[in-house]
C-alpha positions in Angstrom: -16.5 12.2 -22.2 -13.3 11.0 -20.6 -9.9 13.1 -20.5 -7.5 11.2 -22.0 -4.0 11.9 -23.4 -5.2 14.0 -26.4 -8.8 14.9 -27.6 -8.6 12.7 -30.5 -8.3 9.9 -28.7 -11.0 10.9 -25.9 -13.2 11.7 -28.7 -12.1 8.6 -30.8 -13.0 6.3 -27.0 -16.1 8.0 -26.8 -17.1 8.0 -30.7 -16.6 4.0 -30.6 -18.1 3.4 -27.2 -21.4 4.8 -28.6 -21.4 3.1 -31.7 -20.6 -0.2 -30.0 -24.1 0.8 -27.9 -22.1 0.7 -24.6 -23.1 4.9 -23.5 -25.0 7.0 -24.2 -25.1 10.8 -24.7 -26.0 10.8 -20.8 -24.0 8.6 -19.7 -22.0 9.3 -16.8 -18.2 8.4 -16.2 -16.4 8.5 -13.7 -12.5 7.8 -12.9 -11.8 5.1 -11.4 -8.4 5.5 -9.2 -7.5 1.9 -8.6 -5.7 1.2 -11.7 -1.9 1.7 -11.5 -0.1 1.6 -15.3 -4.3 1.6 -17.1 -6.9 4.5 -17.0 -10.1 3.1 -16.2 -14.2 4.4 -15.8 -17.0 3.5 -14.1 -20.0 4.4 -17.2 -23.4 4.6 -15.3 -26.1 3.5 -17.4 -29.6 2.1 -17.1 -29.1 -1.6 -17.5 -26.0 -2.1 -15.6 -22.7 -0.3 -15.1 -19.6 -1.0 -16.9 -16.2 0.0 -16.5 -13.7 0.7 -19.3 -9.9 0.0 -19.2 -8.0 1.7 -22.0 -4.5 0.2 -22.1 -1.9 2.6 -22.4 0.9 0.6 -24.0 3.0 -2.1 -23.5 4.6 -2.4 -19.7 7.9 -2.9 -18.7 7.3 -3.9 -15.4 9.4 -7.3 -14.5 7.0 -9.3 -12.3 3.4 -7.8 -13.1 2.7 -7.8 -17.1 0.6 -5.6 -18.6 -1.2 -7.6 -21.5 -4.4 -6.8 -22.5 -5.0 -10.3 -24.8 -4.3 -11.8 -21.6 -7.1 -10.1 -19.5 -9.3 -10.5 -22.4 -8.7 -14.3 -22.5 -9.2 -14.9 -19.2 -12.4 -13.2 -18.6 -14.1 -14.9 -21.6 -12.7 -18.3 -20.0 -14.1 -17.4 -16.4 -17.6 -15.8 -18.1 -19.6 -18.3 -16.5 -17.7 -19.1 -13.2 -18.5 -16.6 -10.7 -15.0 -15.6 -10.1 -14.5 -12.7 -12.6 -16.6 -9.4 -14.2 -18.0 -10.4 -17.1 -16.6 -9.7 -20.3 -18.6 -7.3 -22.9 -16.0 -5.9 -25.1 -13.0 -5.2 -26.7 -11.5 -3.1 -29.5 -8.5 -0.9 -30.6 -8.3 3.0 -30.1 -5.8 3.8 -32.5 -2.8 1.4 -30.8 -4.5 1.5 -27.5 -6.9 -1.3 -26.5 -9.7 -0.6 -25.0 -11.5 -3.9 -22.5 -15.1 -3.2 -21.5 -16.5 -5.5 -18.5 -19.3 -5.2 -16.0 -19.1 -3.5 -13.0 -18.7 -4.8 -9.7 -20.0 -2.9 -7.3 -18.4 -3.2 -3.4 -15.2 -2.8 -2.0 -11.7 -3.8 -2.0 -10.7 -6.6 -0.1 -9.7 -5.4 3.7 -10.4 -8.5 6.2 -11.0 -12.3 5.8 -8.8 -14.3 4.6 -10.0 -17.4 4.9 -12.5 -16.7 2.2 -9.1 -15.3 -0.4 -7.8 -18.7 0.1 -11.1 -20.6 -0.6 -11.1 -18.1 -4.2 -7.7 -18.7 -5.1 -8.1 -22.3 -4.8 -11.0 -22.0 -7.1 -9.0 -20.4 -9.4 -6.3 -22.7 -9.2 -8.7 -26.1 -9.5 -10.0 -24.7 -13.2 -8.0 -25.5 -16.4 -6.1 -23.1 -17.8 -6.7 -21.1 -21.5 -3.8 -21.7 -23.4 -1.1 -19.4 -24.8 -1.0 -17.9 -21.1 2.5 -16.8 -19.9 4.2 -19.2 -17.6 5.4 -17.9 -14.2 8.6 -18.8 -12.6 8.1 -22.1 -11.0 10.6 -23.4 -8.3 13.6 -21.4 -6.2 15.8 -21.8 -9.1 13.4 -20.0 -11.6 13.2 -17.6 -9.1 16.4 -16.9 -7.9 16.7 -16.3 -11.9 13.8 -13.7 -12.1 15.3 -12.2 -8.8 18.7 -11.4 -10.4 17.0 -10.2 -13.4 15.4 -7.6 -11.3 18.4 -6.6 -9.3 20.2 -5.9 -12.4 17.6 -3.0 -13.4 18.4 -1.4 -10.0 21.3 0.7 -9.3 24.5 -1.5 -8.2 25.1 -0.7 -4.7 21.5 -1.0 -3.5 21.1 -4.1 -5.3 24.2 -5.4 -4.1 22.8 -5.2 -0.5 19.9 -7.5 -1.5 22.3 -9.8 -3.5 23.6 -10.2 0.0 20.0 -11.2 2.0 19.5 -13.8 -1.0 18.1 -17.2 0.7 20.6 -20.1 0.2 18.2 -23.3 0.9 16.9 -24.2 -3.1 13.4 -26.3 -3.3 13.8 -29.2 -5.0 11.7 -29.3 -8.4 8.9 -27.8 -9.8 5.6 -27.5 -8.4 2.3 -27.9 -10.0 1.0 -26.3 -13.2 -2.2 -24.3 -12.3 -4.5 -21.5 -13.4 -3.2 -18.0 -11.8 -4.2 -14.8 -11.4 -1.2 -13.2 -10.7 -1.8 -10.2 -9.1 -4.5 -11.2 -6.1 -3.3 -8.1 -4.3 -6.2 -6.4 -2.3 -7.6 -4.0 -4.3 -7.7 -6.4 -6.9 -10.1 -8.9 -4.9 -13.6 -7.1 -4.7 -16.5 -8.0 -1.9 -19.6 -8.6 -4.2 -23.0 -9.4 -2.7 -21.3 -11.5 -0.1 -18.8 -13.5 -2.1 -15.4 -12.0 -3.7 -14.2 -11.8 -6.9 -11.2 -11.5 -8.8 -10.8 -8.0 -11.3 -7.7 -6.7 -13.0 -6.7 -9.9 -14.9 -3.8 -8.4 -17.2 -1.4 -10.5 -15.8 -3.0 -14.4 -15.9 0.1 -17.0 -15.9 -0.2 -20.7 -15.5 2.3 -22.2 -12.8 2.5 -23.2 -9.2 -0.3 -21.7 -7.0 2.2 -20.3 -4.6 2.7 -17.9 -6.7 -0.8 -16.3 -6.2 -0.2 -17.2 -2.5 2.8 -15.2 -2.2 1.4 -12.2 -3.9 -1.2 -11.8 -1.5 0.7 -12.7 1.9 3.3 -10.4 0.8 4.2 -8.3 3.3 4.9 -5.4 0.6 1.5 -6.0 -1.7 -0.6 -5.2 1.8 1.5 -2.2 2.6 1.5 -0.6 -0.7 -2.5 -1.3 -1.0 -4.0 -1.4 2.7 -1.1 0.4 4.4 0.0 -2.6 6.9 1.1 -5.9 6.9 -1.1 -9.0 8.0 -1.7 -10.3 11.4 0.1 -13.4 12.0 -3.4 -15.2 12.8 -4.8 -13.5 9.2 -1.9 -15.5 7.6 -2.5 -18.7 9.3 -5.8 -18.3 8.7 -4.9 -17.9 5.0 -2.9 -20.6 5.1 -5.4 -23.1 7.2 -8.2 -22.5 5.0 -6.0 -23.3 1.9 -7.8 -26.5 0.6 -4.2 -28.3 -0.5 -2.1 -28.7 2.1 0.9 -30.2 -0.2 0.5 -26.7 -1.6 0.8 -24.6 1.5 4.1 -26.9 2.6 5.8 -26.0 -0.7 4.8 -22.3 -0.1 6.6 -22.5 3.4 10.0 -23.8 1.5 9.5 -21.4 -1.0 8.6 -18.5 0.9 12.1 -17.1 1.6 12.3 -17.0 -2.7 9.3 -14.9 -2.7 10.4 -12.6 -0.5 13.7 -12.3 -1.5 11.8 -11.3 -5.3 9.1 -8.8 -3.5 11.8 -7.3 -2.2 14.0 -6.8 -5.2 10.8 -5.9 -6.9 10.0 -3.0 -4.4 13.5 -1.7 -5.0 13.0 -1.6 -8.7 9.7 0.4 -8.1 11.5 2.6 -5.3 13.7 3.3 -8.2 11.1 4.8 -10.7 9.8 7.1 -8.1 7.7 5.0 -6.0 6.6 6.8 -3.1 5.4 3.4 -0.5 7.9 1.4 -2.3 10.4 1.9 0.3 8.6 1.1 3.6 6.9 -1.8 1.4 10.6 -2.9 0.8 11.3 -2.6 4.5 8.4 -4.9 5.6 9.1 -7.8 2.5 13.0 -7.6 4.2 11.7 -8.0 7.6 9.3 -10.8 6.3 12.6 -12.6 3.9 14.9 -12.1 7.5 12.1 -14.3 9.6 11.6 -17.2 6.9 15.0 -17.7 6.4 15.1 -18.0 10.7 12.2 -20.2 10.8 13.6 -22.5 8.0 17.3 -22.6 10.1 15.3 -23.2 13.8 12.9 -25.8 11.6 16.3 -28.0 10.4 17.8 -27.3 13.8 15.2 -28.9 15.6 15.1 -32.5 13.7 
């Protein structure tokens, strides 16, 4: 039976779980150490194991929601795709949800990324469910959702970052598509020779350079494969990328995204954090180049 914050509650998981004919009395569970704000566990059984994600409350966290309706929406809308676990369950545990799945076995995502860019496209080419949040769509939306950040960090750190902020705005909107929204690595899972997408808490319709961003950030790779990608991982990323429109947008926009990482990594440096800050570092050194290659780029016309 799993540990949870009280026995009640453990017992209460375990109690409904059975009932629901998900475990058994034998069943065996096992933590699962992936999960950042959830608690989640592997459940061996006979036919197929499952993993169980008991959400622990509602998430402050400014760029990376914490919604279990989302995740539950988007796995019954990608049940039959090949992109996703697929859904079993859901129900409450006194205000907790609790989101039961199959699980995938194999290993977070540490090399090709080609194929990420074939998925996310995937992702991006199927229509939306509705009701999902919208993510910030163009510099200006950003530049918004930066600031917003900044001013949950204290003053004089944020201060310096006010100072890196890109000055070269994207004109419009780009296009409204199906997103993941948080394709980091250990969220993108080698499956019997394809990948697929877990932890969908966070789903958002928007432009598909958000997803992009996420997983070229310098910072996401740090904080979940310990270094930054090659330069020929990113053009490779950005090569395979069916939609070239897209990937030229993502090159305008890419100083905004950094610019946000980093303001993001400063916010989780502030709550105790302990990669946050070298993460930080690399999404600075990252914002510092684009903002170079944009000024050499209009130089050379």
């Amino acid at each position: 039976m799993p540990q949870l914050r009280t026995n009640t509650c453990g017992d209460a998981l375990a109690y409904q779980l059975r009932a629901r004919g998900h475990v058994g009395a034998a069943s065996r569970w096992t933590p699962l150490r992936g999960g950042r704000t959830n608690r989640l566990w592997q459940v061996s059984r006979p036919h197929g194991d499952i993993v169980i994600k008991l959400f622990t409350g509602p998430s402050n966290n400014p760029l990376f929601p914490n919604d279990p309706a989302s995740e539950i929406l988007a796995l019954q809308h990608l049940e039959t795709q090949g992109i996703a676990p697929r859904f079993v369950d859901h129900f409450q545990v006194g205000s907790d949800t609790c989101l039961v799945y199959e699980h995938l076995p194999g290993q977070g995502w540490q090399a090709g990324a080609a194929k990420v860019a074939e998925l996310l496209y995937r992702v991006h080419q199927l229509p939306p469910p509705q009701n999902l949040r919208r993510a910030a769509n163009g510099s200006l939306a950003l530049q918004h959702q930066t600031r917003t950040i900044l001013a949950a960090c204290p003053k004089p750190r944020a201060r310096d970052l006010h100072m890196l902020a890109p000055t070269e705005h994207a004109s419009g909107n780009g296009p409204s598509r199906f997103l993941h929204g948080d394709p980091v690595p250990a969220n993108i899972i080698a499956h019997t020779e394809t990948l697929r997408l877990i932890d969908w808490q966070c789903p958002a319709t928007g432009d598909p350079c958000e997803d992009i961003s996420i997983f070229l950030s310098p910072a996401m790779q740090v904080t979940y494969r310990g270094a930054v990608l090659r330069t020929k991982e990113v053009d490779a990323f950005l090569t395979a990328y069916p939609d070239q429109q897209v990937i030229k947008r993502y090159h305008r926009l890419a100083p905004w995204y950094h610019w946000r990482m980093a303001a993001y990594c400063l916010w989780q440096e502030c709550r105790g954090d302990p990669v946050a800050r070298r993460a930080g570092a690399a999404e600075i050194d990252a914002l510092q180049a684009s903002i170079a290659a944009q000024e050499d780029a209009v130089y050379s016309v």
